[in-house]
N, CA, C and O atoms as a Tinker XYZ file with bonds, in Angstrom:
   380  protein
     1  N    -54.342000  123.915000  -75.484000    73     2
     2  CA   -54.804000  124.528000  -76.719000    64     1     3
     3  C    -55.975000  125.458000  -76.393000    63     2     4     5
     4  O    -56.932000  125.002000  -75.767000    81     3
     5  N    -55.947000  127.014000  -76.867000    73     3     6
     6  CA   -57.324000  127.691000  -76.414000    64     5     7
     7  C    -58.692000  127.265000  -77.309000    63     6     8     9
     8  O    -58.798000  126.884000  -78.475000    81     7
     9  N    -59.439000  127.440000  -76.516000    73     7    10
    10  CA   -60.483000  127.200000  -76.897000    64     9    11
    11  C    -60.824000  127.878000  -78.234000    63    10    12    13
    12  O    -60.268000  128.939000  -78.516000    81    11
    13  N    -61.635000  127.366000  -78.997000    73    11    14
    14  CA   -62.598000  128.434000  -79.932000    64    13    15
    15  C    -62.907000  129.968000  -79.575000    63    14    16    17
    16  O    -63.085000  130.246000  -78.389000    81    15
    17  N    -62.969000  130.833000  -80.410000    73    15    18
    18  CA   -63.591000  132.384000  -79.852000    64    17    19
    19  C    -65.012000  132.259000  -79.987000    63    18    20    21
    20  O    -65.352000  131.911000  -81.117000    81    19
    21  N    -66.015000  132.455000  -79.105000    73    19    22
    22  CA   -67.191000  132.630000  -79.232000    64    21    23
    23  C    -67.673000  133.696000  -80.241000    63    22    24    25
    24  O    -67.239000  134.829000  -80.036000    81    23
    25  N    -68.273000  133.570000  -81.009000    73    23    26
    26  CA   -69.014000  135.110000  -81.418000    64    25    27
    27  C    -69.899000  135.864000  -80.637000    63    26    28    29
    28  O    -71.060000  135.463000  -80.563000    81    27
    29  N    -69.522000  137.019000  -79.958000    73    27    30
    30  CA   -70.724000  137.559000  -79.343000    64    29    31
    31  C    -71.159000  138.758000  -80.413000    63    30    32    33
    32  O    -70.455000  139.646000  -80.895000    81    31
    33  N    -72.504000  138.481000  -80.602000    73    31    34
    34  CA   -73.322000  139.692000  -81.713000    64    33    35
    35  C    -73.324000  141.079000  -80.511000    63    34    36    37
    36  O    -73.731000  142.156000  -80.947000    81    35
    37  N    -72.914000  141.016000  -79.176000    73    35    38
    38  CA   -73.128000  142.324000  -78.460000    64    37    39
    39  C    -72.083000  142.980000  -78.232000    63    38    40    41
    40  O    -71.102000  142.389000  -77.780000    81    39
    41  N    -72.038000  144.632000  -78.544000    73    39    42
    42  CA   -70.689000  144.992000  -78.482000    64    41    43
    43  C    -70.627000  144.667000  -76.570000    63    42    44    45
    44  O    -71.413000  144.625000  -75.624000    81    43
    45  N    -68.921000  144.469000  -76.882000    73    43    46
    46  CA   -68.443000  144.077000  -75.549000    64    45    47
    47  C    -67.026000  144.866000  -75.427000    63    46    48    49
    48  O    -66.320000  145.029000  -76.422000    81    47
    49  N    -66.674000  145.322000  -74.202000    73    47    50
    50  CA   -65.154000  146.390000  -73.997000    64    49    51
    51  C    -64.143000  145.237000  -74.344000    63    50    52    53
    52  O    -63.179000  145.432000  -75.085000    81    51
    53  N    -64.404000  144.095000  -73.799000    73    51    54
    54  CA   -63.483000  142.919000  -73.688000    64    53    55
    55  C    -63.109000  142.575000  -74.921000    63    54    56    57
    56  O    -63.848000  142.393000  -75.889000    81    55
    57  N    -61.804000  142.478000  -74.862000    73    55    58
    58  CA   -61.000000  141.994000  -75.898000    64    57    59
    59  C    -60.709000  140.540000  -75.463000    63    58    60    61
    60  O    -60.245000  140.042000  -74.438000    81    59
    61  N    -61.236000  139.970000  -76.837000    73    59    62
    62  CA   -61.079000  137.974000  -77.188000    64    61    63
    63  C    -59.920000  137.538000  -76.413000    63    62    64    65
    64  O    -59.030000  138.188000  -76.962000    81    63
    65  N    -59.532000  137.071000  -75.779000    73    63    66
    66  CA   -58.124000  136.423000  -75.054000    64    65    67
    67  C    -57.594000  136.012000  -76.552000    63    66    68    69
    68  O    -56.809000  136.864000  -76.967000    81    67
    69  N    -57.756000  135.209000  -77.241000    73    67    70
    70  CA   -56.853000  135.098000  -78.660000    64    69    71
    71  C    -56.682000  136.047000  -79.295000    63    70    72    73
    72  O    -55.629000  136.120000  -79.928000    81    71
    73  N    -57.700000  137.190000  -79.374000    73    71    74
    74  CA   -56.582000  138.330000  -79.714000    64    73    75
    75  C    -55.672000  138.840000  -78.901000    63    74    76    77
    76  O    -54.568000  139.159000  -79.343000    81    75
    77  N    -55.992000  138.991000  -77.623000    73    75    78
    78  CA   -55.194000  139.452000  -76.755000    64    77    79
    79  C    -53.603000  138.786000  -76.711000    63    78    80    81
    80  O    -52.558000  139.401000  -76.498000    81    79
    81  N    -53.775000  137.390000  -76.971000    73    79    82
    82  CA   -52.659000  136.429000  -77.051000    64    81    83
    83  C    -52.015000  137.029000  -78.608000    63    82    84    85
    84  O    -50.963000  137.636000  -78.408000    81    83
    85  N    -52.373000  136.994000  -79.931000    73    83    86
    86  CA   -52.115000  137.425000  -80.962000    64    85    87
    87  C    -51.213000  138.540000  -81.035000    63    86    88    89
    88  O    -50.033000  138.609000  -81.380000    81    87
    89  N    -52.223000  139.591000  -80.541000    73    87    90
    90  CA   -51.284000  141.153000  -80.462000    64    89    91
    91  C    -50.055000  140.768000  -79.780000    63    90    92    93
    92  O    -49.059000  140.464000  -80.437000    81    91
    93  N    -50.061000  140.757000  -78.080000    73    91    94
    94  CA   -49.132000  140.353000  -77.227000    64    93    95
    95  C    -48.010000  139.746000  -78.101000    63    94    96    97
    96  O    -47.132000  140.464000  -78.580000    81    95
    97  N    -48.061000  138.253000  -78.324000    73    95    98
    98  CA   -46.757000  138.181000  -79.473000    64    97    99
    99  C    -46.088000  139.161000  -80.703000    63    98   100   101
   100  O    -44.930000  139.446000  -81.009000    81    99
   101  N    -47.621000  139.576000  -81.323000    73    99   102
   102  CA   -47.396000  140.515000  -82.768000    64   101   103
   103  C    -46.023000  141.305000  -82.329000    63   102   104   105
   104  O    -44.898000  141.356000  -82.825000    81   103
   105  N    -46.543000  141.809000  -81.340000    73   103   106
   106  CA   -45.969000  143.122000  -80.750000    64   105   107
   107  C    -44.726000  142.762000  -79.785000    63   106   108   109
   108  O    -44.200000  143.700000  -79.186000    81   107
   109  N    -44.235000  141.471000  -79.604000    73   107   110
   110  CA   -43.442000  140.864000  -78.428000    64   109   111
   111  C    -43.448000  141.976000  -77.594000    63   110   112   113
   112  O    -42.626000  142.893000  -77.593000    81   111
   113  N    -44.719000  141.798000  -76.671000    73   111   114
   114  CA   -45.109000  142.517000  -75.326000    64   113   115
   115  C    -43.862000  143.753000  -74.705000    63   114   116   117
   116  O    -43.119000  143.999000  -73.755000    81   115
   117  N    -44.342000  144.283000  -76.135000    73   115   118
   118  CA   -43.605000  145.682000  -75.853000    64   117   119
   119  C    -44.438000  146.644000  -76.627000    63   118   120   121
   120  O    -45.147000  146.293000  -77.570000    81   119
   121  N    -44.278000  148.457000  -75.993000    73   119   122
   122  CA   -44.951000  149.224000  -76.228000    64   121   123
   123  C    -44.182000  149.197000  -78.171000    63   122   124   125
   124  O    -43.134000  148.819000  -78.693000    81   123
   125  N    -45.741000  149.972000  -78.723000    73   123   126
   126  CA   -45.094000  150.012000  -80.221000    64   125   127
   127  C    -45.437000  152.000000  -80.635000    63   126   128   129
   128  O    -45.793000  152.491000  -81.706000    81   127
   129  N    -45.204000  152.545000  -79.583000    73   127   130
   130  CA   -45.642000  153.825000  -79.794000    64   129   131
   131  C    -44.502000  154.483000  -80.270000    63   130   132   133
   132  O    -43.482000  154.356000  -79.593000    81   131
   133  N    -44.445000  155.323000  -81.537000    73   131   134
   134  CA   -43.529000  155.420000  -82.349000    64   133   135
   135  C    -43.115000  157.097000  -82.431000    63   134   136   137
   136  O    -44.232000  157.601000  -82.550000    81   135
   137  N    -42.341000  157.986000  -82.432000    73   135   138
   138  CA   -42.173000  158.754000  -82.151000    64   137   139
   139  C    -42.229000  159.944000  -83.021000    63   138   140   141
   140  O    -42.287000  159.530000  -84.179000    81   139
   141  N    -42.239000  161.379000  -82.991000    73   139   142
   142  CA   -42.172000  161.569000  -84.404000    64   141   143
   143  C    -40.759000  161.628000  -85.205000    63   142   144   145
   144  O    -40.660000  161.769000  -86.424000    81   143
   145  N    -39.435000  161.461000  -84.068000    73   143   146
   146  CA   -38.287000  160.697000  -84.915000    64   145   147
   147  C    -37.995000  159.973000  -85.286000    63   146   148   149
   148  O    -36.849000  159.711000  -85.652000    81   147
   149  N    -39.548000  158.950000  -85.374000    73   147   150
   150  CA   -39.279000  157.547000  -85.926000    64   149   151
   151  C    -38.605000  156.351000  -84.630000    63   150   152   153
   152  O    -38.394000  155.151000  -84.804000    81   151
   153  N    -38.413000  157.048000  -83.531000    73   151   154
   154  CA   -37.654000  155.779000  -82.172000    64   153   155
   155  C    -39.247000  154.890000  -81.942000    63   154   156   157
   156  O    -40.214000  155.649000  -82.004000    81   155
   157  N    -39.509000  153.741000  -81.750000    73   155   158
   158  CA   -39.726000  152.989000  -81.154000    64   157   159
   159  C    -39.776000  153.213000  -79.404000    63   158   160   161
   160  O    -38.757000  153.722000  -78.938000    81   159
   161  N    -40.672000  152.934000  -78.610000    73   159   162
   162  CA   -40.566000  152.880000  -77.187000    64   161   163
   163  C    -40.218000  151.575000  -76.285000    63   162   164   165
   164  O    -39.607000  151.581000  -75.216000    81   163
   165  N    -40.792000  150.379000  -77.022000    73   163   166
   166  CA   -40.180000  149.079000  -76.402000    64   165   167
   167  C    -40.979000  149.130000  -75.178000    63   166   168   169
   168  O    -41.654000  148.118000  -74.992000    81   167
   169  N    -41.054000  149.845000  -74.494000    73   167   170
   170  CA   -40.978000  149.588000  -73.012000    64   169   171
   171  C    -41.960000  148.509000  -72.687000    63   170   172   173
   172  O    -42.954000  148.511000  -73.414000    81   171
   173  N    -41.903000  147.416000  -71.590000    73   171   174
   174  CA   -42.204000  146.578000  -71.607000    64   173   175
   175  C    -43.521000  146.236000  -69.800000    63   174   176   177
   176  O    -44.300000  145.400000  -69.342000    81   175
   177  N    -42.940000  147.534000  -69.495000    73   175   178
   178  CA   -43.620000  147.863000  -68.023000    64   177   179
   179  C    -45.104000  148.588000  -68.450000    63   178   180   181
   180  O    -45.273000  149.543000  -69.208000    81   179
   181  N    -46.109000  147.808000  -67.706000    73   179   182
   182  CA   -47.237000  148.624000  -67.546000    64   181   183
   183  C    -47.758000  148.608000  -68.596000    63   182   184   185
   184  O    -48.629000  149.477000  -68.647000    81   183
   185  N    -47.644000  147.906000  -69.707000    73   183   186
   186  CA   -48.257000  147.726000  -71.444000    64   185   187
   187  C    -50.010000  147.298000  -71.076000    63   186   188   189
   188  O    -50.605000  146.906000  -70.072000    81   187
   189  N    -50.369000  147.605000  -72.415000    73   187   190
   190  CA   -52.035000  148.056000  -72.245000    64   189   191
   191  C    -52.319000  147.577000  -73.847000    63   190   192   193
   192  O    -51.656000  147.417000  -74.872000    81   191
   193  N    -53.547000  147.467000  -73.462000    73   191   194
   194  CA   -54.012000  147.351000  -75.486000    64   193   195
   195  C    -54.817000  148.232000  -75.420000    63   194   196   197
   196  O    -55.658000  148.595000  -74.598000    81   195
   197  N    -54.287000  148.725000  -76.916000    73   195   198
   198  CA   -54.591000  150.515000  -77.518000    64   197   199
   199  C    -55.471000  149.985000  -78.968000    63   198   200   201
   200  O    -55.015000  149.239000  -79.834000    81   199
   201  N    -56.728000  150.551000  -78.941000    73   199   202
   202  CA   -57.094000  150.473000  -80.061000    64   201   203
   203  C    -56.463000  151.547000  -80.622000    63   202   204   205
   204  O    -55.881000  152.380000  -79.926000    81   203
   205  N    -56.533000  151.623000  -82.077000    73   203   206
   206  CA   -56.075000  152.535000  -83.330000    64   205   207
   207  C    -56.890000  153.095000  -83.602000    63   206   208   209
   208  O    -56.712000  154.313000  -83.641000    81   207
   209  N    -58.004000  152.655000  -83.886000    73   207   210
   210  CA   -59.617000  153.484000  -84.324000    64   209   211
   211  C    -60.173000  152.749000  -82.676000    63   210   212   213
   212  O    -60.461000  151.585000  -82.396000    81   211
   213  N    -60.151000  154.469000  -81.514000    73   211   214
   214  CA   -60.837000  153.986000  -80.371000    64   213   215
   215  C    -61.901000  153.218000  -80.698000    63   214   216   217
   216  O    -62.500000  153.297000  -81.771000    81   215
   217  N    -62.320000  152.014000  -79.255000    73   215   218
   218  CA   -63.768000  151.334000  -79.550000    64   217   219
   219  C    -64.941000  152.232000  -79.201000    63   218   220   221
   220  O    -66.034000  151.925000  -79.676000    81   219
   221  N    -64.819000  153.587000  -78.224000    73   219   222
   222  CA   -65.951000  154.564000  -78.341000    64   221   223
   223  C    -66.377000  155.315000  -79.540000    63   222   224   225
   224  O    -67.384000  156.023000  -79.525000    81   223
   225  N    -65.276000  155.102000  -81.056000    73   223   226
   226  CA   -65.655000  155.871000  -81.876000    64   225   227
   227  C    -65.663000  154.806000  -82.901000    63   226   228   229
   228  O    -65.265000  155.272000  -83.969000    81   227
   229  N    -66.047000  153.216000  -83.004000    73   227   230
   230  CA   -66.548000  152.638000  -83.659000    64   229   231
   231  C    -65.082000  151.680000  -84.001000    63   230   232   233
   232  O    -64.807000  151.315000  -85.144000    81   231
   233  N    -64.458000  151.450000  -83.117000    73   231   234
   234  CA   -63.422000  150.139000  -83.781000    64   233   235
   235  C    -63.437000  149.356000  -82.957000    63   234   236   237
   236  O    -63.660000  149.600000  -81.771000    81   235
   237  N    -63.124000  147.913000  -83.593000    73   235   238
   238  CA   -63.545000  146.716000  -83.263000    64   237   239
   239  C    -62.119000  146.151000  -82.631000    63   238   240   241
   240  O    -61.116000  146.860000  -82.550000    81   239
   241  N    -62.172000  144.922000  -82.242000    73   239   242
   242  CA   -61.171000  144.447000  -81.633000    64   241   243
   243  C    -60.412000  143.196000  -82.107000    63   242   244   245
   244  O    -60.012000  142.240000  -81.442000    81   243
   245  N    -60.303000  143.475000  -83.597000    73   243   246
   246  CA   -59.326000  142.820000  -84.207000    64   245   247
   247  C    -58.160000  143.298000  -84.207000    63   246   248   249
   248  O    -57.861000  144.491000  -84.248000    81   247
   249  N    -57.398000  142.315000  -84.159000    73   247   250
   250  CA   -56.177000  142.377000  -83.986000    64   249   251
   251  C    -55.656000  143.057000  -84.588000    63   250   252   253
   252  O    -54.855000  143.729000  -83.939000    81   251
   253  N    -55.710000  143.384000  -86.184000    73   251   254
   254  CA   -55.135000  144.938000  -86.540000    64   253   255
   255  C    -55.451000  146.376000  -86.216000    63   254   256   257
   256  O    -55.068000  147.469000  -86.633000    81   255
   257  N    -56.321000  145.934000  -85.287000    73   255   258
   258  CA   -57.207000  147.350000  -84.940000    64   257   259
   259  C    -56.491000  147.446000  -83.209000    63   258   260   261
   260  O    -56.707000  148.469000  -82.560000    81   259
   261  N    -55.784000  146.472000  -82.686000    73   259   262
   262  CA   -55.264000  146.600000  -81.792000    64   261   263
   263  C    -53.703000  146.294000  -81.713000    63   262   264   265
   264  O    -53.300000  145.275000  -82.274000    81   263
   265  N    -52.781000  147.144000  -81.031000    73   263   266
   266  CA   -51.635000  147.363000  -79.869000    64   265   267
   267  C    -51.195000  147.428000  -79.329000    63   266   268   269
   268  O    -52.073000  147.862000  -78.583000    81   267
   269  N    -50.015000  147.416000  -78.480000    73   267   270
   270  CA   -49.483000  147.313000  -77.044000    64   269   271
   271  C    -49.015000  149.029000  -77.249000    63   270   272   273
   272  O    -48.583000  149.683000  -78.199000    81   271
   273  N    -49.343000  149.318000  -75.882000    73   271   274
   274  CA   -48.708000  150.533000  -75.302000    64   273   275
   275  C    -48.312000  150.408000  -73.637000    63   274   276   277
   276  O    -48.861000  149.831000  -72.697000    81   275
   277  N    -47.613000  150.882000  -73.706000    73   275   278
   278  CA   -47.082000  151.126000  -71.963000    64   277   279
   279  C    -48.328000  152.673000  -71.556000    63   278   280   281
   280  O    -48.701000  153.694000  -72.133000    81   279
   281  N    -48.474000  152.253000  -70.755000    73   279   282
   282  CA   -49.182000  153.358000  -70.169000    64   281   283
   283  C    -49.979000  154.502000  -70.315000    63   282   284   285
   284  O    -51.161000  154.843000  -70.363000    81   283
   285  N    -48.325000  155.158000  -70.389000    73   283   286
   286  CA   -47.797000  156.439000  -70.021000    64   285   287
   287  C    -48.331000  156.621000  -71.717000    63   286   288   289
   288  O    -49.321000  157.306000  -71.976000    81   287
   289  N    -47.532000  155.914000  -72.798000    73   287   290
   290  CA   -48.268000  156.491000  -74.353000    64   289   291
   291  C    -49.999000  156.021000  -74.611000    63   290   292   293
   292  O    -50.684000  156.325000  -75.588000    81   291
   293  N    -50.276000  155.477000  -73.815000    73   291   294
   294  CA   -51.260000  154.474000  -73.738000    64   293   295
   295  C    -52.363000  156.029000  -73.516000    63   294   296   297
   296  O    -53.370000  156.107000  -74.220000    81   295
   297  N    -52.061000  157.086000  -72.574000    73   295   298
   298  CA   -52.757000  157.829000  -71.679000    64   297   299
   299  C    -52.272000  158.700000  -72.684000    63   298   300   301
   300  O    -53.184000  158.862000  -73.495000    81   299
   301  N    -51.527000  159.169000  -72.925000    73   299   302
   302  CA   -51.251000  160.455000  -74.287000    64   301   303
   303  C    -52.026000  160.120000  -75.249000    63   302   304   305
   304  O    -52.886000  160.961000  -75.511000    81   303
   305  N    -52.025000  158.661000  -76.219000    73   303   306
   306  CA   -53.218000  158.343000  -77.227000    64   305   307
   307  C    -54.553000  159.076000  -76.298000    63   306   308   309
   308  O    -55.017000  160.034000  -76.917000    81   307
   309  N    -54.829000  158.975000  -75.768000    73   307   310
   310  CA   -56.609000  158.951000  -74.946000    64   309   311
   311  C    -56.565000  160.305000  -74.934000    63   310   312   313
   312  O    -57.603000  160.941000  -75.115000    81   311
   313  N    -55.267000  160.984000  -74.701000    73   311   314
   314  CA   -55.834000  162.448000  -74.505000    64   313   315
   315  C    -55.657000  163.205000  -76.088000    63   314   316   317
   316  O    -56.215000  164.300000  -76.173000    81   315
   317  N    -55.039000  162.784000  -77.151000    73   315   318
   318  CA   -54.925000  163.102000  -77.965000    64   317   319
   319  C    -56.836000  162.967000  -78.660000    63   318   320   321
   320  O    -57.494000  163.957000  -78.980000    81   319
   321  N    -57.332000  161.554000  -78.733000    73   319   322
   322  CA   -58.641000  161.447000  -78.775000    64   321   323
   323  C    -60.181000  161.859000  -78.469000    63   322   324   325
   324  O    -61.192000  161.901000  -79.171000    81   323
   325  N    -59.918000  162.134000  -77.161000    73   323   326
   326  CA   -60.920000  162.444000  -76.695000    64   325   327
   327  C    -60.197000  163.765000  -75.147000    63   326   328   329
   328  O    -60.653000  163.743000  -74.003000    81   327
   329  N    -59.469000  164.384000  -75.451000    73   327   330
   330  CA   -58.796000  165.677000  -74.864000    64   329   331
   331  C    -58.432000  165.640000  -73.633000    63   330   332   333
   332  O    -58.816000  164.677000  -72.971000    81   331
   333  N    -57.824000  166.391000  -73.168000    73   331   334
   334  CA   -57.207000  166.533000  -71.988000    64   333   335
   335  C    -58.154000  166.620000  -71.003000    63   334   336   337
   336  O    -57.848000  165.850000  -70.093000    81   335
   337  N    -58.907000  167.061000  -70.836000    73   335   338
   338  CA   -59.932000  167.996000  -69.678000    64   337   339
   339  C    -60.897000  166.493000  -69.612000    63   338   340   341
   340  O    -60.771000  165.929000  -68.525000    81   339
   341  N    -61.598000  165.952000  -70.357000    73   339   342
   342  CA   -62.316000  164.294000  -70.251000    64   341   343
   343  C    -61.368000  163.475000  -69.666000    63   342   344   345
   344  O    -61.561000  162.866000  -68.614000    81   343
   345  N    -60.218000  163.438000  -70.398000    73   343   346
   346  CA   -59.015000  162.212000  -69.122000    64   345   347
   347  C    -58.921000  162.445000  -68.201000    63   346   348   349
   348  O    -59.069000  161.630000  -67.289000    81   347
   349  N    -58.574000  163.903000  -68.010000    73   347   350
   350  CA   -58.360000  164.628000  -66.279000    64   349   351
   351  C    -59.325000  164.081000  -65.164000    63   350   352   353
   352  O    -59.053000  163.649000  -64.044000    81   351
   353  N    -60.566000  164.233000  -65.820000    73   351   354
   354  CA   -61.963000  164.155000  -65.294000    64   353   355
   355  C    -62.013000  162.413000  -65.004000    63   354   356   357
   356  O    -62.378000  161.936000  -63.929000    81   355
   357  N    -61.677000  161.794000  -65.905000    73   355   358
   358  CA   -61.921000  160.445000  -66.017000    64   357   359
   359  C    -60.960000  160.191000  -64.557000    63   358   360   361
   360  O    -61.444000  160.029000  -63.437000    81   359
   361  N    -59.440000  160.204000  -64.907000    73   359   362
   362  CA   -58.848000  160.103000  -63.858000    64   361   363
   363  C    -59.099000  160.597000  -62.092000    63   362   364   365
   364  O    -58.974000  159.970000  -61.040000    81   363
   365  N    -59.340000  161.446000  -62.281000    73   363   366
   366  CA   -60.022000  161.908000  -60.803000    64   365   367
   367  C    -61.041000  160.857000  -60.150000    63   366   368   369
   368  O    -61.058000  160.491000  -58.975000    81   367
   369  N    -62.047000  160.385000  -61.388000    73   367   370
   370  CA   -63.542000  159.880000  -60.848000    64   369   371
   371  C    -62.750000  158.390000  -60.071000    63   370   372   373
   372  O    -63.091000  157.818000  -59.036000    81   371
   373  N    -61.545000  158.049000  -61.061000    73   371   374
   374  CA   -61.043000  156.966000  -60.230000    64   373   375
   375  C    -60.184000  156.818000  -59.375000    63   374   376   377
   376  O    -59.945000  155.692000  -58.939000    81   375
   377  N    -59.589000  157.802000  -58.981000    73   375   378
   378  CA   -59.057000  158.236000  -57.364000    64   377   379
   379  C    -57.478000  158.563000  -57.914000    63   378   380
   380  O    -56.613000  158.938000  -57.122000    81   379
């Protein structure tokens, strides 16, 4: 049985393992990035949790505020957010 969630009063990047467990099922650990024809992605490789309202621009890490994405849509959200030329940059700094 998991433990209790601690409250931490400090923002933290880390997402609660019970939410993490929560979404993961919500979403049966598949990407939920939706297309603009309405397809679904499923994909089940390389999935990530996507905030909806990023946590650099003030969203929290409740579970409705979080998603599964594979990657690849995972990295299109980020550049849609905060632009192409900052991801580029981001990516480089990490090899």
């Amino acid at each position: 049985k998991p433990r209790a969630t601690r409250e931490n009063k400090n923002r933290n990047r880390g997402i609660p393992a019970n939410v993490r467990r929560e979404v993961f099922e919500r979403d049966a650990g598949g990407c939920t990035f939706v297309d603009a024809r309405g397809r679904r992605c499923r994909s089940t490789w390389q999935v990530e949790f996507h905030h909806r309202i990023a946590y650099a621009c003030g969203g929290t890490h409740a579970p409705e505020n979080i998603t599964l994405r594979c990657r690849a849509h995972n990295q299109y959200e980020a550049e849609l957010v905060y632009g192409i030329e900052l991801m580029e940059a981001q990516r480089a700094q990490v090899g």
